[in-house]
MARVOTOR-745946 format. One line per field, with one value per residue: residue number from 1; x, y, z of N, C-alpha, C, O in turn. Coordinates in steps of 0.2 Angstrom, whole numbers, plus 5000, padded with zeros to 4 digits. Layout:
! residues N
n (NUM,...) .
n.xx (X,...) .
n.yy (Y,...) .
n.zz (Z,...) .
ca.xx (X,...) .
ca.yy (Y,...) .
ca.zz (Z,...) .
c.xx (X,...) .
c.yy (Y,...) .
c.zz (Z,...) .
o.xx (X,...) .
o.yy (Y,...) .
o.zz (Z,...) .
***
This chain:
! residues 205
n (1,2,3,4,5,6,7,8,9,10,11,12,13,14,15,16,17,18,19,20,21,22,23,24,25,26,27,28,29,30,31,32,33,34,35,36,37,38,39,40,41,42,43,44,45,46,47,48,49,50,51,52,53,54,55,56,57,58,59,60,61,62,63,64,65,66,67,68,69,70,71,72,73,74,75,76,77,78,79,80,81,82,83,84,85,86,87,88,89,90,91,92,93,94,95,96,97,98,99,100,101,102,103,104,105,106,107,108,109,110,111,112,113,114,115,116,117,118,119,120,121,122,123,124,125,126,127,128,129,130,131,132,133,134,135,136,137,138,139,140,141,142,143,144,145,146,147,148,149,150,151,152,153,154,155,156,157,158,159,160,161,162,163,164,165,166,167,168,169,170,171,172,173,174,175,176,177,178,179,180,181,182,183,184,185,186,187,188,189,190,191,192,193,194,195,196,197,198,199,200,201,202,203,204,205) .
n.xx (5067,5074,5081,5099,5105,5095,5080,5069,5068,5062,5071,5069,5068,5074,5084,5082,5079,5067,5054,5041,5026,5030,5032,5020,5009,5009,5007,5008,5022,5028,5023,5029,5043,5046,5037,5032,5038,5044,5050,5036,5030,5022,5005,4995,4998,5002,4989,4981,4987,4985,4971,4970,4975,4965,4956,4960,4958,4957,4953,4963,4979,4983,4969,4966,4976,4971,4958,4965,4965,4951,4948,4953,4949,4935,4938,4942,4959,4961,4963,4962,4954,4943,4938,4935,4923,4911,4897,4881,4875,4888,4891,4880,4883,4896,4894,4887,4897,4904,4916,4926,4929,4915,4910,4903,4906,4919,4920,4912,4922,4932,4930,4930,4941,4947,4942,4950,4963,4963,4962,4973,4983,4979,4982,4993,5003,5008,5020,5020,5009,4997,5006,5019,5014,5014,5028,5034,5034,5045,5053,5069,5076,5076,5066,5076,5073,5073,5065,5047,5039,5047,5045,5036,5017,5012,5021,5029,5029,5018,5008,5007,5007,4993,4986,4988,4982,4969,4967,4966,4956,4954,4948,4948,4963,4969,4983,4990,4985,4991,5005,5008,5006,5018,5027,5024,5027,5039,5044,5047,5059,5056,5058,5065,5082,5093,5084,5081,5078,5080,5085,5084,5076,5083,5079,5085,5100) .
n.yy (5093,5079,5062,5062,5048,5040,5039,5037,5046,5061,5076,5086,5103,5106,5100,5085,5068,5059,5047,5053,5051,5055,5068,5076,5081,5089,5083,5071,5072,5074,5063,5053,5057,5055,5045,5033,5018,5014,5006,5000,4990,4989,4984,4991,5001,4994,4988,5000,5002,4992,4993,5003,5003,4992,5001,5010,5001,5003,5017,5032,5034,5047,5051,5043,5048,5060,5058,5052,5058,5059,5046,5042,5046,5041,5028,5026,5030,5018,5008,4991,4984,4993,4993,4981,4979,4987,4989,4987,5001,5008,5004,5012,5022,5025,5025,5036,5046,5059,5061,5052,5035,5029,5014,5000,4987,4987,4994,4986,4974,4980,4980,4968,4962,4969,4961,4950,4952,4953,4939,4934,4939,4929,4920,4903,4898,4911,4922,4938,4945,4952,4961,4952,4943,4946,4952,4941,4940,4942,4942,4935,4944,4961,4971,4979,4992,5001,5008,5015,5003,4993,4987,4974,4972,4959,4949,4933,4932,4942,4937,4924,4929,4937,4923,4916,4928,4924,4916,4914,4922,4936,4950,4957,4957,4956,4948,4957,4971,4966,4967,4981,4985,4978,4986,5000,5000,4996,4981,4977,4988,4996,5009,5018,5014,5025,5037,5047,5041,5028,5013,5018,5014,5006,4994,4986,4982) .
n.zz (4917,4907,4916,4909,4911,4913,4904,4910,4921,4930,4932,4946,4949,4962,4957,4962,4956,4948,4946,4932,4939,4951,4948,4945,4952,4966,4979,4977,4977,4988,4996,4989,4991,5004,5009,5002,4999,5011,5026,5034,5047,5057,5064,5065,5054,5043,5043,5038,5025,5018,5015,5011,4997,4993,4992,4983,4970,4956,4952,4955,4964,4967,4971,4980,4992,4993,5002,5011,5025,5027,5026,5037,5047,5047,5049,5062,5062,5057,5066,5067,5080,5082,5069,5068,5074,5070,5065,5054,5055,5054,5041,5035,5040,5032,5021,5016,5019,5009,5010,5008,4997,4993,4991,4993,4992,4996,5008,5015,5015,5020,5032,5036,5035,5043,5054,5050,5054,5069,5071,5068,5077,5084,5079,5079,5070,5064,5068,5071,5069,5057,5050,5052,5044,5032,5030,5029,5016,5010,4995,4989,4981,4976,4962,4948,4941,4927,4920,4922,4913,4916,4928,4937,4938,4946,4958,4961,4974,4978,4973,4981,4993,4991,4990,5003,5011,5007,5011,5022,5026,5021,5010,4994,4991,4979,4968,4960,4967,4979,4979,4975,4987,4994,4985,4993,5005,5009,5006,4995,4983,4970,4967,4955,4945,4947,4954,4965,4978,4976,4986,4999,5008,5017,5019,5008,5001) .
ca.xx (5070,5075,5089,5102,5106,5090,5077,5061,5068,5064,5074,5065,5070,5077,5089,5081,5078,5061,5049,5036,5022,5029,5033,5013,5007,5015,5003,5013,5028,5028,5020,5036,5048,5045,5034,5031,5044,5050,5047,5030,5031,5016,5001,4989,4999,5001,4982,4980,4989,4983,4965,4970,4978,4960,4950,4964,4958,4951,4956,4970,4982,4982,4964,4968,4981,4967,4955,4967,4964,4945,4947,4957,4944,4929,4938,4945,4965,4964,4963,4958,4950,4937,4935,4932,4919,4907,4889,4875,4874,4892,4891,4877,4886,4902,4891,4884,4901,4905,4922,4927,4928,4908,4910,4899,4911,4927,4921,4912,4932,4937,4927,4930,4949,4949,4940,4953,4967,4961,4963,4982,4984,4981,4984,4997,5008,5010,5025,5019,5003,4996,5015,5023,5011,5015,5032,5037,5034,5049,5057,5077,5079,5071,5069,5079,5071,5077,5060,5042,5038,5052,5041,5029,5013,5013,5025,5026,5027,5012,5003,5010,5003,4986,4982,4988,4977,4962,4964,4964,4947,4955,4948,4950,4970,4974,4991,4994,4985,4998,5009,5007,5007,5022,5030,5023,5027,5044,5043,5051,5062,5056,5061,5070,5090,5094,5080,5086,5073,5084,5091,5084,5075,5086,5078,5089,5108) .
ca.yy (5089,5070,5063,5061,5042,5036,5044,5036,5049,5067,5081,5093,5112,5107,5093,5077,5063,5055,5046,5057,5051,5058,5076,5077,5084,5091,5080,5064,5071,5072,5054,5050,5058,5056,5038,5028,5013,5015,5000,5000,4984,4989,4981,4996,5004,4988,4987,5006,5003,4985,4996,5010,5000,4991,5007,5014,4998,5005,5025,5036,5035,5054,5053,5041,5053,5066,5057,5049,5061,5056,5038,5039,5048,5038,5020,5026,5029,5011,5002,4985,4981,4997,4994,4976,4981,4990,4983,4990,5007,5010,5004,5016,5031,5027,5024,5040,5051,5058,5063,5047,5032,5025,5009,4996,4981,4988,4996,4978,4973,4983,4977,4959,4964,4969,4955,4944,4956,4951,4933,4934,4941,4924,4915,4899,4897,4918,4926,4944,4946,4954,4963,4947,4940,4950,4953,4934,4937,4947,4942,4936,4952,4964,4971,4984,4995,5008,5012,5009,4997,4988,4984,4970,4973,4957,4942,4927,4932,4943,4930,4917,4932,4936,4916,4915,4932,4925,4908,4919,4927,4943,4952,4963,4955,4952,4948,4965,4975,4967,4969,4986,4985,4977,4992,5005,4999,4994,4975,4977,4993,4999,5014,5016,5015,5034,5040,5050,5039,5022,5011,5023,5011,5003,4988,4982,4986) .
ca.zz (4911,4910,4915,4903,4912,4914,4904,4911,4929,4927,4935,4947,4951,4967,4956,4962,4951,4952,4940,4931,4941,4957,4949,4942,4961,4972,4984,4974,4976,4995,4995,4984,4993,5012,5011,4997,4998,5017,5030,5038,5050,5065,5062,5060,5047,5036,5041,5036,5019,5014,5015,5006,4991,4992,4990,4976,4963,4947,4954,4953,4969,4969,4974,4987,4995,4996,5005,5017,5032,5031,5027,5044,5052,5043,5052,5068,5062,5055,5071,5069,5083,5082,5063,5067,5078,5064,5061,5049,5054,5054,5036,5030,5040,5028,5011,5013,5019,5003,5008,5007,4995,4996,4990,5000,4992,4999,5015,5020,5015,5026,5040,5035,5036,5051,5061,5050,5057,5074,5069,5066,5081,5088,5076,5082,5066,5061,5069,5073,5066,5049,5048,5050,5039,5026,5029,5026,5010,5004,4990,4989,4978,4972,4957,4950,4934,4924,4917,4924,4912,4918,4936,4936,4942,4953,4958,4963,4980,4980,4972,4985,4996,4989,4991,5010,5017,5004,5014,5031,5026,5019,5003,4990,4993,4975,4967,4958,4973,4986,4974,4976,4995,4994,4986,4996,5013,5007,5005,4987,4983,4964,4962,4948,4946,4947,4956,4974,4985,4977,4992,5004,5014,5022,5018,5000,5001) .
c.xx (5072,5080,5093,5103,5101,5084,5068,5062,5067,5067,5070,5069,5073,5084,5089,5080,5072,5055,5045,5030,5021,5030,5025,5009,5011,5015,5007,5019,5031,5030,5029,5042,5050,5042,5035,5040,5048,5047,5043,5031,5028,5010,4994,4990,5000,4995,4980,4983,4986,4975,4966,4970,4972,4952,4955,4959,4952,4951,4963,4973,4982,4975,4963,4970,4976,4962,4958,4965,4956,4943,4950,4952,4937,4933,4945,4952,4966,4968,4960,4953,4944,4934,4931,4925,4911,4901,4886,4877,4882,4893,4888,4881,4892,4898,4888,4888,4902,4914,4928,4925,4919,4907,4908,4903,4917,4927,4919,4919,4934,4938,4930,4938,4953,4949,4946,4960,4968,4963,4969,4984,4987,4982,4992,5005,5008,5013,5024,5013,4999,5005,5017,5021,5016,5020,5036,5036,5039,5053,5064,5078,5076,5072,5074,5078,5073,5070,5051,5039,5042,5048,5034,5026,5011,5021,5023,5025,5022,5007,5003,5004,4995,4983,4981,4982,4971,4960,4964,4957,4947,4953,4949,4958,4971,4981,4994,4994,4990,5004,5012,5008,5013,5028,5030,5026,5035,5048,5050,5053,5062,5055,5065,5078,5092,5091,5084,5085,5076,5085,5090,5082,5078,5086,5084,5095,5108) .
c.yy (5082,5072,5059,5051,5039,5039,5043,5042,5060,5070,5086,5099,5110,5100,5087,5074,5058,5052,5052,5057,5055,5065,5080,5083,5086,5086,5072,5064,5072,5065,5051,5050,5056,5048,5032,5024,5014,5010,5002,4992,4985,4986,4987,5001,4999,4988,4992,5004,4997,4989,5002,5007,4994,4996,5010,5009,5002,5014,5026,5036,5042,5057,5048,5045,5058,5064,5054,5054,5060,5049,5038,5039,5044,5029,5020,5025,5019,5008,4996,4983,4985,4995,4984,4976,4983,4987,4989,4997,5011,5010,5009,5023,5031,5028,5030,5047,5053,5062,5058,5042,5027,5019,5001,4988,4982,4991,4988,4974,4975,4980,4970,4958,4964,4963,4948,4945,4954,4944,4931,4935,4934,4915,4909,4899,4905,4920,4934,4946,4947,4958,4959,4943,4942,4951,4947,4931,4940,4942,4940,4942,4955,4969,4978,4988,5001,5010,5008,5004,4992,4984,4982,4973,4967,4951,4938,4927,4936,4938,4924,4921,4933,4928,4917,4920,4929,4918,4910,4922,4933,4944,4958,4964,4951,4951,4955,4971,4972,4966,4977,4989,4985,4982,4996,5004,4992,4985,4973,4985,4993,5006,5014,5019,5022,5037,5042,5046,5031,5020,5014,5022,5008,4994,4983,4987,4987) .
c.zz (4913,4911,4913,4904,4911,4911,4907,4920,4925,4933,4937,4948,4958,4964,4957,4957,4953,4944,4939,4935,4947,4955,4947,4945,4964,4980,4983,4976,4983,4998,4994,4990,5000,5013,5008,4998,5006,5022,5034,5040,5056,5061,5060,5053,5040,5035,5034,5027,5015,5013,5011,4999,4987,4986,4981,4970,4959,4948,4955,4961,4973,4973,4982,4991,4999,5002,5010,5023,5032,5029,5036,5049,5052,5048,5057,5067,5059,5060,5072,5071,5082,5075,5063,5069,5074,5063,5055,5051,5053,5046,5032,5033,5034,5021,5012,5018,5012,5003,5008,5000,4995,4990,4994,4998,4996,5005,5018,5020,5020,5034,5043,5037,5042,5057,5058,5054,5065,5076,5070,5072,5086,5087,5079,5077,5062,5068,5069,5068,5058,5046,5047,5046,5032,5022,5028,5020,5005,5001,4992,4987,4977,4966,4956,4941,4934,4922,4921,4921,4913,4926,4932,4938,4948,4950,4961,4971,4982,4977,4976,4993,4998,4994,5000,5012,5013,5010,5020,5030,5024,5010,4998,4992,4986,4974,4966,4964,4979,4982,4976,4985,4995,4993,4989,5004,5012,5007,5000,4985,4973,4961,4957,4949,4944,4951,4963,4978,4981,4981,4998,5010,5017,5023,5013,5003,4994) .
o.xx (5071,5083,5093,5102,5103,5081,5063,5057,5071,5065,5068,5075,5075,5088,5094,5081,5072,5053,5045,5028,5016,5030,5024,5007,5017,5019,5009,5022,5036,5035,5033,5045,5056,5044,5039,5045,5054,5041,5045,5033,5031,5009,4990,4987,4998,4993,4978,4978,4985,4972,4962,4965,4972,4948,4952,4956,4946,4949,4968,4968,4982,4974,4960,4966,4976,4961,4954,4962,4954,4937,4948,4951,4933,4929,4950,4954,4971,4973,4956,4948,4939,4928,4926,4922,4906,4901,4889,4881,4883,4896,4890,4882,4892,4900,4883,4885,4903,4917,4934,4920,4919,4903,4912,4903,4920,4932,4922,4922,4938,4942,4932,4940,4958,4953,4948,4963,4974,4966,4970,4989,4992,4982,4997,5010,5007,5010,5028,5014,4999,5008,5018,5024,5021,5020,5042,5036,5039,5055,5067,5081,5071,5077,5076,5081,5074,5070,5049,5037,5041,5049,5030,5028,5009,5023,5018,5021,5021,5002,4999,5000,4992,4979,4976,4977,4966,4955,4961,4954,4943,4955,4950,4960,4973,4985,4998,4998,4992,5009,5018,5010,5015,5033,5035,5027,5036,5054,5055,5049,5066,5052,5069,5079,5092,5094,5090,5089,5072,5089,5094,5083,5074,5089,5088,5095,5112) .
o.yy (5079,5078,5053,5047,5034,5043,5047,5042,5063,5068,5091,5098,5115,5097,5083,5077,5054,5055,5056,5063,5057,5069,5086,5089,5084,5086,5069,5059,5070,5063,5048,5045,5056,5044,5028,5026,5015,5009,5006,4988,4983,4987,4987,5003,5001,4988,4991,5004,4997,4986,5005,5009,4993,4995,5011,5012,5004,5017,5021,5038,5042,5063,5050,5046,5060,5068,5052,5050,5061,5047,5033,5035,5045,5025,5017,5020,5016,5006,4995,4982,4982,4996,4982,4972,4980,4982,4994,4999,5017,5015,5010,5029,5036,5032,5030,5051,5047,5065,5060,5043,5022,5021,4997,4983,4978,4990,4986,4972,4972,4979,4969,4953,4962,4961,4943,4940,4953,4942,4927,4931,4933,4909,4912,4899,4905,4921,4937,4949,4943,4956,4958,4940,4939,4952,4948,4926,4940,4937,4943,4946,4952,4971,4982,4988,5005,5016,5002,5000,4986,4978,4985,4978,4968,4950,4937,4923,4935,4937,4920,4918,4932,4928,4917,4917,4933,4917,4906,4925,4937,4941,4964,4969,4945,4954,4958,4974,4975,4963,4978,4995,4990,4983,4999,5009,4986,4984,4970,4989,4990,5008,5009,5025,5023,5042,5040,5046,5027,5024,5013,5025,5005,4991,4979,4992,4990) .
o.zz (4919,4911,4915,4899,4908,4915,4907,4924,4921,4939,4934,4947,4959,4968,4956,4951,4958,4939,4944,4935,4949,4960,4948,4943,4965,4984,4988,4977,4984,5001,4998,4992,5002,5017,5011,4997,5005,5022,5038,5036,5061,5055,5055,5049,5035,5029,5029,5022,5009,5008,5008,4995,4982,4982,4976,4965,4959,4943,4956,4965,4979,4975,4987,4996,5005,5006,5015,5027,5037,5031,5040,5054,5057,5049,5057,5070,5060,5059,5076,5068,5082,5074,5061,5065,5075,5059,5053,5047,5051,5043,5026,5030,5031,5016,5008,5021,5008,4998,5008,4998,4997,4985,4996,5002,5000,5008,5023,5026,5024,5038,5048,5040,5045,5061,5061,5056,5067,5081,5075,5073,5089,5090,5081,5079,5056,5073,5066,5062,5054,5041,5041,5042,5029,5016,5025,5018,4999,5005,4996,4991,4975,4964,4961,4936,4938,4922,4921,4924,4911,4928,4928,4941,4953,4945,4962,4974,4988,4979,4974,4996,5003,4999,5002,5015,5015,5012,5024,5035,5026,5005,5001,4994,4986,4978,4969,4966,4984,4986,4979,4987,4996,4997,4988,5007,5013,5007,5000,4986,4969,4956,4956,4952,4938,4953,4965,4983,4983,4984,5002,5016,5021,5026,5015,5005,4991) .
***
């Protein structure tokens, strides 16, 4: 059932309150409940997600989800340095895993990501590498929606974002998709006002 305060939050059988999106799946609502929107700040998990959030454009996040355990396994747990590594033949073994995303724009992404990831490392003017990248990008506030049409799909600081990793050599790093990062790896807190998983990171008072 909704709930009565907020009706864009539906009510599960255990009495939480969570958008509809995350009650869909069960696989979602996991995701929802344990991940989605909690501070990621190490450099392979930022990497990890800023690649995942790559592969999601133009597909349903739910199929993202399922292929995570062989996206991990397809680019060595999303270790930089190994995915930097990658020539040709590692290109054709991913374009022709099918349990995986095969996508020859978004895995050479991946690649290119990496070796920029490597980059940061030593880089002179970035403070802790692709995380501190990233994470110098939070917002004074962040929003606070009652409904999801209430959440942008980007800001001005993933748009301030996008620019910076596109002028590092990073791609497939639009505004809406680091937008989207930015939510997931708790940057910006848009759950919505009612929800259980509100305030939870630690991040936003």
């Amino acid at each position: 059932m909704t709930e009565p305060d907020n009706p864009g939050l539906v009510v599960g059988d255990d009495g939480l309150a969570r958008p509809a999106w995350a009650t869909s799946d069960p696989l979602l609502r996991e995701y929802y409940d344990t991940e989605w929107g909690m501070p990621v700040r190490d450099e392979r998990g930022v990497f990890e997600r800023l690649s995942l959030e790559a592969f999601q454009s133009g597909l349903s996040w739910a199929t993202i989800l399922r292929k995570r355990p062989a996206f991990r396994q397809a680019f060595v747990d999303f270790d930089p340095k190994a995915v930097a590594g990658f020539g040709e033949a590692d290109v054709d073994r991913l374009l022709g895993d099918a349990t995986i995303v095969r996508n020859r724009a978004k895995i050479l992404a991946t690649i290119t990501n990496a070796r920029a990831t490597l980059r940061l490392r030593e880089a002179s003017d970035v403070d802790g590498g692709l995380a501190g990248l990233v994470w110098s990008f939070q917002p004074e506030a962040t929003p606070r929606p009652h409904r999801l049409a209430d959440i942008p799909a980007q800001s001005p600081q993933s748009a301030a974002l996008s620019r910076e990793l596109k002028r590092r050599g990073f791609r497939f790093v639009g505004p809406t998709t680091m937008h989207a990062l930015m939510e997931a790896i708790g940057i910006i807190d848009t759950h919505l006002v009612g929800s259980h998983r509100r305030g939870t990171s630690g991040v936003w008072a």
